[in-house]
N, C-alpha and C positions, 0 to 999 in steps of 0.2 A: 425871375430867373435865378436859379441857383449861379452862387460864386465859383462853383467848378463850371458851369452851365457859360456863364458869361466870360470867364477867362477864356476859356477855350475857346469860344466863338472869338472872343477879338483877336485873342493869337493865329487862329486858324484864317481871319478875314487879311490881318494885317502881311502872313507869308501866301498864303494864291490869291489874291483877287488880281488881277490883271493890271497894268498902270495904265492899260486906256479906259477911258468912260465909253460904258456900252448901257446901254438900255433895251439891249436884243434879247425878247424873252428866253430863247431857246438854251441864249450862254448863261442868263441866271436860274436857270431851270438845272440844266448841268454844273454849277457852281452849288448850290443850294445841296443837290443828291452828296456830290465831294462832301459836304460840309458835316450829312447826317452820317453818311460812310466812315468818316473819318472821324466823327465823334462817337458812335457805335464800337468803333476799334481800341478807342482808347475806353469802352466801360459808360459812354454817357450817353442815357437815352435821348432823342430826340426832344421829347416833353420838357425834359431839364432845361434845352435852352430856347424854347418857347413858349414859358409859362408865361415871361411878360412881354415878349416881342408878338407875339400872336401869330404870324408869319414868317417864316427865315427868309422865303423871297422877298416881302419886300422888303426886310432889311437886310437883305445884300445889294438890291437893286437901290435901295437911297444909299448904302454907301457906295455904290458904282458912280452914281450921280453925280455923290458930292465928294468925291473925293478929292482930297487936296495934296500931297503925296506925305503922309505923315500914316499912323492906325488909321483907318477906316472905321466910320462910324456913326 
């Protein structure tokens, strides 16, 4: 994952992700699109911040999971 790639996804994870724990595919299916949307706006393709997450779902859904109220992660 590029370093513009990963900033942005933690920043981005750390202001919307929700402060309840969900594991409902539907809201990380719709959190995940936000995530490509809003990184496409700012200039950063998808790929960028999936080269070493493999998935943005599931890494928004483990930090749904595990979140503890601090970054998400």
């Amino acid at each position: 994952m590029s370093t513009r790639g990963i900033n942005f996804l933690d920043k981005w994870m750390a202001e919307h992700l929700p402060n309840a724990i969900t594991d409902d595919p539907m809201a990380i299916i719709y959190l995940t699109e936000e995530a490509i949307k809003a990184a496409e706006r700012e200039g950063i393709p998808p790929e960028e911040m999936i080269e070493e997450v493999g998935s943005l779902f599931e890494m928004i859904l483990q930090a749904m999971q595990h979140r503890e109220g601090g970054l998400a992660g």
